[in-house]
N, C-alpha and C positions, 0 to 999 in steps of 0.2 A: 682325437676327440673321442669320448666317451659316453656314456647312459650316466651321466650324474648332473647332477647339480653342480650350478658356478658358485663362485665365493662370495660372500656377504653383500646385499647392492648391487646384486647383477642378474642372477638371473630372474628375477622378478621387476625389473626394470619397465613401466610402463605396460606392465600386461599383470596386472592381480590374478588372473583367471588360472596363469601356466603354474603356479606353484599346485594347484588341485589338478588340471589337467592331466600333468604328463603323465601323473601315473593311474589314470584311471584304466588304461589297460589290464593296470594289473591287478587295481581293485575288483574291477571286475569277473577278472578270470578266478581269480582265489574266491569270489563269494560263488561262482557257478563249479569250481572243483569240492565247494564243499556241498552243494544242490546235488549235483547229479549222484554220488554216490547214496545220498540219502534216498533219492528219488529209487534207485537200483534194489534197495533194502523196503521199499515198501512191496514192491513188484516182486521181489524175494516172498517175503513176507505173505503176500495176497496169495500166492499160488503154491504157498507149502502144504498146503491138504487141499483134496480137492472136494471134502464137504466143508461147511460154516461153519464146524462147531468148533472153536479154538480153546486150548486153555487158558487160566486167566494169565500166566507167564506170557504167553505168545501175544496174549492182549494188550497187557502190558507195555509191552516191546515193541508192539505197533503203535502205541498212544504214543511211548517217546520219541518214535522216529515222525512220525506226525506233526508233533510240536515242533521239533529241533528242524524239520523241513518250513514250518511256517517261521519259525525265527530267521530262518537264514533267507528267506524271503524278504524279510522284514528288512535286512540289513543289506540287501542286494536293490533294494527298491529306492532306500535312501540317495543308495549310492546315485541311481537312475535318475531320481527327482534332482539330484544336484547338478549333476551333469547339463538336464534337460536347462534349467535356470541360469547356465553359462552359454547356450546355445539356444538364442529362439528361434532358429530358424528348424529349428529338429527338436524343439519344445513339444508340440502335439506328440508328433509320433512316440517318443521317449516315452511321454506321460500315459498314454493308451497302452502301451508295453507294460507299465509299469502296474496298472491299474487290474491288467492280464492277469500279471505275475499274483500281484499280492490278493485277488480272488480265488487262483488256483491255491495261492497256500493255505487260506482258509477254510478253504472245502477238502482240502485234505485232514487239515486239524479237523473239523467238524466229521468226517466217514471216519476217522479212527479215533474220535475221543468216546474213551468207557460210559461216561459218567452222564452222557445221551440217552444209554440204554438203561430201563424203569424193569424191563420184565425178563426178569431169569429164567432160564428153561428147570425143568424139575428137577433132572439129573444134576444141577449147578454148574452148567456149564449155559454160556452165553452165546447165541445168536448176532455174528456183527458181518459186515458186507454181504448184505443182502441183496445191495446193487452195487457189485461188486465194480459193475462197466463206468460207473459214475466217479469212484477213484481213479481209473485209468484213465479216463477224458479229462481230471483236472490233470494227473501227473503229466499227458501229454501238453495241453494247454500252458501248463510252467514251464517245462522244454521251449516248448514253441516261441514264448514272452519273452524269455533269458537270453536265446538267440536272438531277437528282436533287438533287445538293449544292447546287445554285445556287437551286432551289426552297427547298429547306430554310433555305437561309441568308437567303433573303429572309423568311420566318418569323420569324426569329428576331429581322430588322431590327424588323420590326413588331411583336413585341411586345417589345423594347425601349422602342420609340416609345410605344406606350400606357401601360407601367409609368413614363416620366419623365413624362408626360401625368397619369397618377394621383397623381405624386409633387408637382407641381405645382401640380393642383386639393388636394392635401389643404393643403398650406401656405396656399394662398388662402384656404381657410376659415378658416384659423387666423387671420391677418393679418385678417382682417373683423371677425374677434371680439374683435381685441386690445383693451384698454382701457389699458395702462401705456406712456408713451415708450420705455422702457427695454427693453421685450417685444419692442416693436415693429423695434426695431432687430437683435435679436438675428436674430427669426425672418424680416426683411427680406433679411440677408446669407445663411440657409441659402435663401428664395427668389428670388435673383440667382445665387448656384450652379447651383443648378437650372435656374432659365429657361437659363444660356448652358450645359449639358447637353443641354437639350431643343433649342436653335438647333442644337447642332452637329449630333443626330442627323436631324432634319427637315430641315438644311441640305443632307446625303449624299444624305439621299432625294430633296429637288429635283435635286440635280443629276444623280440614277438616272434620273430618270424618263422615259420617251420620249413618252409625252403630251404634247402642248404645252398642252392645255386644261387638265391634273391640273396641270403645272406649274405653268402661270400661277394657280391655283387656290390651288398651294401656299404661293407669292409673297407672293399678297395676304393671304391668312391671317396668315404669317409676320410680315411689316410692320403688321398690327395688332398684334402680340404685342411686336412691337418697340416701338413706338411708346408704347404703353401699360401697357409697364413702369414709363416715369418718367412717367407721369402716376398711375401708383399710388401712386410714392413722396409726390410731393407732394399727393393728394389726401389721403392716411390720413392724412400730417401734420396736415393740415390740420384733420379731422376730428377729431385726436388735442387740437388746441390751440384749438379750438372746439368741444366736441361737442356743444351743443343748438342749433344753425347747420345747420339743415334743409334752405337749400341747399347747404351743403358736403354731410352723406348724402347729398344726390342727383347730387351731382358724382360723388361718390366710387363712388356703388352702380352708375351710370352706366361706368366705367370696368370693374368688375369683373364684370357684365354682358357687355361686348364680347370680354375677355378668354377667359371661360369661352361665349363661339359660336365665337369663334377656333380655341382648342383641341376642340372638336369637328368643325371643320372639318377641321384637320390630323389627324384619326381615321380619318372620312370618308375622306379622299382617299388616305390609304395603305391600310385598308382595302378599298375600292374600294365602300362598300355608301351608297347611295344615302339620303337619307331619306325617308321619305312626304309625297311633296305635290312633293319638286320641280321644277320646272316647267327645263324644255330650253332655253339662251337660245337658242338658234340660231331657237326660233321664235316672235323677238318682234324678231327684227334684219332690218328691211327689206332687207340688202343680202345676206342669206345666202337670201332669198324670192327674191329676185329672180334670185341666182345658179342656185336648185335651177328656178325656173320655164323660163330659156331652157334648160336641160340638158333640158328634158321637149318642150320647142317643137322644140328643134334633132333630136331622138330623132325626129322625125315622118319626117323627112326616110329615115330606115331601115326604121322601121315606120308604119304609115299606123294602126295597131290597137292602139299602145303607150298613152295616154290616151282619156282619154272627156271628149267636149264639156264636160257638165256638171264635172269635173273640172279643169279649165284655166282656166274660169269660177271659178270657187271659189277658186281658189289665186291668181288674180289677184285677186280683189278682197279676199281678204285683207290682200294686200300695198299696195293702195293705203289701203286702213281704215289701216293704221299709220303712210300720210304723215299723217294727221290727225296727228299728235304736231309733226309740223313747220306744220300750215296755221293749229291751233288756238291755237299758242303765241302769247302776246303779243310774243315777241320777235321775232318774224319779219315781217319787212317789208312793206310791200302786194304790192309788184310780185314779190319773192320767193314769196309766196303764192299770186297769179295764177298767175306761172309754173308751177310744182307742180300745180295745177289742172289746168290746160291739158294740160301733159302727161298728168296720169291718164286725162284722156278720152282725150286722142291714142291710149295704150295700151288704151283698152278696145276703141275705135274700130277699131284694127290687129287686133285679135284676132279680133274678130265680121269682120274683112276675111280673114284665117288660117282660122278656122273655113267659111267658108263655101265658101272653095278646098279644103280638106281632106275637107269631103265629095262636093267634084266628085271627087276625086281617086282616092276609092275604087273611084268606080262608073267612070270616066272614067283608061284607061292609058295617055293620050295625053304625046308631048314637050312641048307649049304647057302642061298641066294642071301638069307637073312643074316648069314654071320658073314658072310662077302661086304655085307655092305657096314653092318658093325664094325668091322676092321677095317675100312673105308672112310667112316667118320672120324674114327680113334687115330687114324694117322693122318690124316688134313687137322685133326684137330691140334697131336703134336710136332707139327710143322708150324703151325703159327705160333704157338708158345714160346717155339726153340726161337722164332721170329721175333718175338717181343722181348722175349732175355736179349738177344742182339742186340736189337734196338736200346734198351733201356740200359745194358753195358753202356755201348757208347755215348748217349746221353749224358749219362751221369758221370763217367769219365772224365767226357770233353768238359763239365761242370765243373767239375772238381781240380783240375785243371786250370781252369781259369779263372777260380775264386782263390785258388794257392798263389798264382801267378801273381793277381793284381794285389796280393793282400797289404802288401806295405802303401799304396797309392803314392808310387813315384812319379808318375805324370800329375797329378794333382797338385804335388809338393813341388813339381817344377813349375807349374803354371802360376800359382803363387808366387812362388821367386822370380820369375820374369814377369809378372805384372808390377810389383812393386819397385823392380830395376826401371821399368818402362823400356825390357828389349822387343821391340815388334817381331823382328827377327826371331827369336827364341819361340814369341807367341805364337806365331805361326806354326812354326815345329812341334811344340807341345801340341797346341790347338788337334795338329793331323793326326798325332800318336791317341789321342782322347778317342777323334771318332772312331780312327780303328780298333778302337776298345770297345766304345760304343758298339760299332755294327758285330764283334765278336757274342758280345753278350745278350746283344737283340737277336742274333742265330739259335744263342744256345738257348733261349727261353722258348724259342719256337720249338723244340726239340722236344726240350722238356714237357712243355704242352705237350704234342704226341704222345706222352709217354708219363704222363702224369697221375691217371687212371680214375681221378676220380672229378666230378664237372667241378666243385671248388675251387680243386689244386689248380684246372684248368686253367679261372679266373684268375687266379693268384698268381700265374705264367702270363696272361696277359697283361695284368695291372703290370707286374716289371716290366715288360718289354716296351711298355708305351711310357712307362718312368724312365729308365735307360734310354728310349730315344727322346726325349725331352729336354730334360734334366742334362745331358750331353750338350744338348744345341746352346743350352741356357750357361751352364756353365763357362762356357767359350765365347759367348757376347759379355758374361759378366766380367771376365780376364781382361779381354777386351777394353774396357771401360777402366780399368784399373791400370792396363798399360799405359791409354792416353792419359790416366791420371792416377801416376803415381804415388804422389804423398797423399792421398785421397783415405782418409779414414774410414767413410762409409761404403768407398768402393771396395776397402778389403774386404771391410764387414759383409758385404753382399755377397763376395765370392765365395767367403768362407762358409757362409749358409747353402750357397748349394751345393759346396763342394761336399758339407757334411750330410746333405739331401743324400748325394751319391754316393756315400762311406754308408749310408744308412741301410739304402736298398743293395747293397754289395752283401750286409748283414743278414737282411732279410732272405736274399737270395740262398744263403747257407742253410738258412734253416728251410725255405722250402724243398731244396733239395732232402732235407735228412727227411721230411713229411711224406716226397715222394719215394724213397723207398722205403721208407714203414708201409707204405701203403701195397708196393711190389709184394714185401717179402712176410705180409700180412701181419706186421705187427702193432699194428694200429689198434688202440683202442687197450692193449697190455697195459696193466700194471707195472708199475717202477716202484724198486724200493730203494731209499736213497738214507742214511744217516740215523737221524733223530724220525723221520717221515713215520707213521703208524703202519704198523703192519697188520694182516689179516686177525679178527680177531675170533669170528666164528671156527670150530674147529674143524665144524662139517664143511668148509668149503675151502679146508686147506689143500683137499685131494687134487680137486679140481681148478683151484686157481693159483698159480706155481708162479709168484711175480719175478719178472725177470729184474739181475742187481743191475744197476746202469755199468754200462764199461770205465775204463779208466778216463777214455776222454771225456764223458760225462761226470765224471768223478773231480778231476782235475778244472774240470768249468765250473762247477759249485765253489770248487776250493777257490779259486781265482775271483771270482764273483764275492763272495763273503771276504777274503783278503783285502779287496777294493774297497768292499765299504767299510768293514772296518777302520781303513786309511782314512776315509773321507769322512764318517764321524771325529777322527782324531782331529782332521783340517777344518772344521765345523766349530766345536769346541775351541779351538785355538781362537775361532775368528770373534766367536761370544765373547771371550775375554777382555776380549779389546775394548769392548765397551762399559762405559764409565757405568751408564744409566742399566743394571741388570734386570731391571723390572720392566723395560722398555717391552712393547707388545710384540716387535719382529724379534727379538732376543726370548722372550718367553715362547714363542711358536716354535722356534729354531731350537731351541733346546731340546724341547718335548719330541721333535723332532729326527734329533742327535741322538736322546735316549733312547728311541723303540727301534731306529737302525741299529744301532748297539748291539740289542737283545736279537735283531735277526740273523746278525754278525755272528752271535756267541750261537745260536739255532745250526748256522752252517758247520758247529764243530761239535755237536750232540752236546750241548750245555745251555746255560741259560734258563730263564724262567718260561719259554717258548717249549713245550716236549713232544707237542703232536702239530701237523701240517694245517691240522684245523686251528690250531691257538696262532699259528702265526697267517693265515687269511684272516682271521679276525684283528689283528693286529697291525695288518696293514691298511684294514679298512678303513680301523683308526687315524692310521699314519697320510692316508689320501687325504682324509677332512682337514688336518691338520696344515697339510701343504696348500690347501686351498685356503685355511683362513689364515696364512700366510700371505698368501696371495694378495688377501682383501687389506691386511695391517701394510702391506709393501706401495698399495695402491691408493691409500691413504697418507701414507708418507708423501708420495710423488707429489699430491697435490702443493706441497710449501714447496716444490723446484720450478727451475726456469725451463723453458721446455725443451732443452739438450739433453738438461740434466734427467728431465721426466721422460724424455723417448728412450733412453737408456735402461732405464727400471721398465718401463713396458716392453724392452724387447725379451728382457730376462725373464719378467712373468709372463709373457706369451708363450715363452718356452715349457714354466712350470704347470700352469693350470691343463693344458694338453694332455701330460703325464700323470697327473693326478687325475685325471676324468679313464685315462686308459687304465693305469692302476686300481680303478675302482670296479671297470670291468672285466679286468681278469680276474677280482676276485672273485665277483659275481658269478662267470660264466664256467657252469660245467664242462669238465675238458674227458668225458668218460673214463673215469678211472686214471687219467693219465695223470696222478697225484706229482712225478718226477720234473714232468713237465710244465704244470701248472706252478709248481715252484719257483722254479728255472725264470718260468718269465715274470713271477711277484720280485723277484731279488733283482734281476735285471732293469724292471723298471726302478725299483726302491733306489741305485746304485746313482742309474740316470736322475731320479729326483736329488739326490743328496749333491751330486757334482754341482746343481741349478743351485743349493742351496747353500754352499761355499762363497762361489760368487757372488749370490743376493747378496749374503751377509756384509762381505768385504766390500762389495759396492756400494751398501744403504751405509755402513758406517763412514767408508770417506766423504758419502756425500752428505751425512749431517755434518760430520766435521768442517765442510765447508762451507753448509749453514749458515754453521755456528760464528764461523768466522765473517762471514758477510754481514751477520747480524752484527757480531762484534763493532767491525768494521763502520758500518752506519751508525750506533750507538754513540763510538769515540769521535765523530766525524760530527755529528747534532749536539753532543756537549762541547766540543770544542766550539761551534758556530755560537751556541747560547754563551760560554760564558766571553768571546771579545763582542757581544752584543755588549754584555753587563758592562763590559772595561769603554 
């Protein structure tokens, strides 16, 4: 799910209001980034001499900033009045704001319009703020207004957000209770509406938010809500076409369960209200212990009184209690585990050496006591360092490890194959080798948490570990349900979704690995120069910013990635062919489609009409609208099928519109300079859209071919009836 808009018909669905809504956020904020610097330039301006007498240039220059602050008032107030007229319940307030505002701007125009003042001074120069406190009480007053609206408007975001949240959970209940295919389908399509409503507006708010912990919060919530859209479709199916198959209900209950903590999360988090019980991760991640411990060691060094013995005590051995998580684990090495050992003591050892200088140092204001205890801090402090390399080795290791391990998913590919045999036997065996993957990879995410280093990454170590225990449980009831029913079409279909759930977060998991050591070995936030990618262009900041070249294996991932798509335009193009009608509206999408993967294709090998990193985000912004009004022509088609035919085309576009909303936000979303990266993941999703849109293609053409043929069909079947009427 994404910050964009749905396809044609959809996200305007019974709500006129949300097309102007969603983005008043942003209206707003752009009309007060362009207030308050103007506001900055009068204040400037007022207090650049400190008598009255300005020249007419200076006066000048106050009269346009004057004006250009009451226009932008003007246009900020619109905005406010419209708002207020979508919401009368925050109608008054809005409008008093608003009324604030566009007074302040006009008594700013008026203290600094020329054309007020009749009487020149002799010397020719002019007299103007002469109550000079009377501009500063309107510029304050418009501050104070613009906050007003901006407060308000963020109200209104949120409950927005809860009203599609409630519109959401009520269709879910309905969809649980369904018992008819035919129901199912209907009330399926008003909640795919919905959900890509609810992505767009939760999508703005991620990208409002200045929290980096709320955001990454927001993230992960959202990407269960993603994910587990299609695994609703095909679990209810499934249900639908089994219903006393006990563990399909529990697949299925499974699913809409995670769903509804999901959407309370995203409550949560715009709300900002906490719930009872939960617990801070900052104080279960060894390496945020460790960061808050030397800030309180290093603090000695100012104040001698700032901590207490017993205090430093305590918070260290805290911190070493939770290497236990790395000493205890079966995956951790011998020597790995000594080591860890070793150093805890080392560090407890440094401290009682810390401590014992700190209380000479009170009684004792000698130079020798001072550098006692300086060298005191400096070696406790590189004791935990050497502690946290330790640590963060073995973590990553034991990651890397078991991302290499499981990378082909043989157990995956086995449980498949003994579900469709229908061996119980086998399923079982599979089934156990699954969770001990499972509980392997729920360890190592806790690890990684410790050692993650930043509260984001933290989250992002959470969100897997509660996918991985999930997703695990779910996949092995879906097997499950396929064993007892083998020839089961939809039962494969089900497995295969979450089996590809968990191919997915196996993906993700690599990459927050690479995330967490950029962030170790401080390369976060670098520049990458890759290809065709733009390089610095200033010359004065070539000294200073030395972009590092990606390595080969990032090198070799681009080439593989463009390689792919390339392929998949070619299998795109093949599939257009086939069709008679080339003017058809999903043949026209899909082409335009084929061509601008093409062009990103021919970008991956420094060619093409694409030359800078910038032309090809603009180009996929393109290519997102695109797939989306695909979307809307595919869903328009479905309407002439029978509804097997038509559950088949909405499983495919559930697939597609996801990716285009995410697509739209990566190109949106600054990734600091990290140009390499920001890449990486446009062509990654552009790859995954195109594979959806092979499919599409091939599946919308058989299925008018079969249309066509049913039409056919009745047609010869009602001439044949008329004419042995006539005989």
């Amino acid at each position: 799910m994404a910050a964009s808009s749905g396809p044609a018909g959809v996200s305007g669905a019974g709500q006129s209001g949300f097309a102007f809504d969603s983005g008043l956020e942003i209206k707003t904020r752009s009309v007060e980034q362009t207030l308050l610097p103007l506001v900055s330039q009068i204040t400037t301006l007022i207090n650049h001499k400190d008598n009255t007498k300005k020249s007419d240039k200076t006066l000048q220059a106050i009269q346009r900033v004057g004006q250009a602050v009451n226009l932008a008032v003007g246009r900020f107030v619109k905005v406010g009045e419209a708002i207020a007229n979508e919401n009368w319940d925050l109608k008054e307030e809005i409008n008093i704001a608003c009324i604030e505002a566009k007074q302040a701007g006009e008594t700013i125009a008026a203290l600094t319009d020329i054309s007020s003042l009749n009487h020149p001074e002799s010397d020719g120069q002019i007299m103007i703020f002469t109550d000079k406190t009377g501009v500063i009480k309107a510029a304050r007053l418009l501050l104070s207004s613009v906050t007003k609206v901006l407060l308000l408007a963020d109200r209104v975001v949120i409950k927005q957000i809860i009203t599609s949240r409630n519109k959401v959970l009520a269709t879910m209940e309905r969809l649980e209770k369904v018992n008819s295919f035919q129901e199912f389908v209907q009330i399926f399509s008003q909640f795919g509406n919905e959900m890509v409503e609810f992505a767009h507006l939760t999508g703005d708010r991620q990208n409002d938010l200045k929290d980096e912990k709320k955001k990454a919060r927001m993230a992960a919530a959202r990407a269960v809500l993603e994910k587990c859209t299609m695994m609703l479709l095909t679990a209810s199916k499934t249900c639908l076409r089994h219903p006393n198959c006990e563990s399909a209900h529990k697949n299925k209950e499974g699913v809409f369960n995670r769903m509804k903590v999901a959407l309370d999360k995203v409550i949560e988090i715009v709300t900002d209200c906490k719930p009872g019980g939960e617990t801070d991760i900052s104080s279960v991640s060894i390496f945020t212990g460790i960061k808050e411990f030397k800030m309180n060691i290093e603090a000695l060094r100012e104040n001698l009184y700032f901590q207490s013995k017993e205090s430093l005590f305590a918070t260290l051995e805290v911190i070493l209690e939770r290497t236990e998580d790395f000493t205890d684990s079966a995956y951790t090495s011998h020597e790995r585990r000594e080591r860890i050992l070793e150093l805890s003591t080392q560090a407890r050892l440094e401290l009682q050496q810390l401590l014992s200088v700190w209380i000479q140092s009170q009684s004792k204001k000698t130079k020798s006591i001072a550098e006692e205890l300086e060298l005191a801090v400096l070696k406790i402090s590189h004791s935990l360092n050497e502690l946290k390399k330790e640590l963060h080795r073995t973590a990553t290791q034991l990651a890397a490890d078991l991302l290499k391990y499981h990378a082909d998913h043989v157990v995956l590919k086995a449980l498949k194959l003994t579900g469709v045999e229908g061996n119980l036997e086998g399923l079982a065996d599979y089934a156990c080798k699954l969770s001990e993957q499972k509980e392997q990879l729920v360890e190592v995410c806790r690890l990684l948490r410790h050692i993650s280093g930043t509260e984001p990454l933290e989250i992002t170590c959470i969100h897997a570990e509660e996918t991985f225990q999930v997703t695990g449980q779910q996949i092995i009831s879906a097997a499950e349900t396929l064993t007892l029913h083998p020839s089961s079409k939809i039962a494969k279909e089900n497995l295969d979704v979450f089996c590809e759930a968990w191919e997915s977060q196996i993906g993700d998991m690599s990459t927050l690995l690479r995330e967490i050591n950029d962030v170790f070995e401080g390369r976060r936030g670098e520049k990458y120069g890759y290809l065709s990618l733009p390089k610095p262009m200033n010359n004065a900041n070539l000294k200073s910013l030395k972009p590092d070249k990606p390595d080969s294996e990032e090198q070799a991932k681009i080439a593989k990635l463009g390689l792919k798509l390339g392929l998949l335009t070619s299998d795109a193009n093949c599939e257009i062919k086939k069709w008679g009608d080339q003017e058809n509206e999903i043949v026209r999408n899909g082409r335009t489609m084929s061509s601008m993967a093409y062009s990103v294709y021919l970008f991956t090998r420094g060619e093409g009409p694409l030359k800078t990193s910038q032309d090809l985000i603009h180009q996929l912004e393109v290519f997102a609208e695109e797939g989306l009004k695909l979307a809307s022509s595919v869903q328009v088609f479905s309407k002439q099928l029978k509804d097997d035919d038509k559950l088949m085309l909405l499983l495919e576009i559930n697939k597609l519109i996801p990716l285009c909303h995410q697509l739209q936000t990566v190109t949106k979303t600054p990734l600091q300079n990290q140009v390499f990266l920001k890449v990486d993941k446009c062509i990654t999703k552009t790859r995954s859209m195109m594979a959806i849109l092979v499919q599409l293609l091939s599946l919308c053409y058989k299925l008018l071919k079969k249309l066509q043929m049913e039409n056919n069909s009745w047609v010869s079947v009602t001439n044949k009836d008329s004419m042995d009427g006539k005989t």
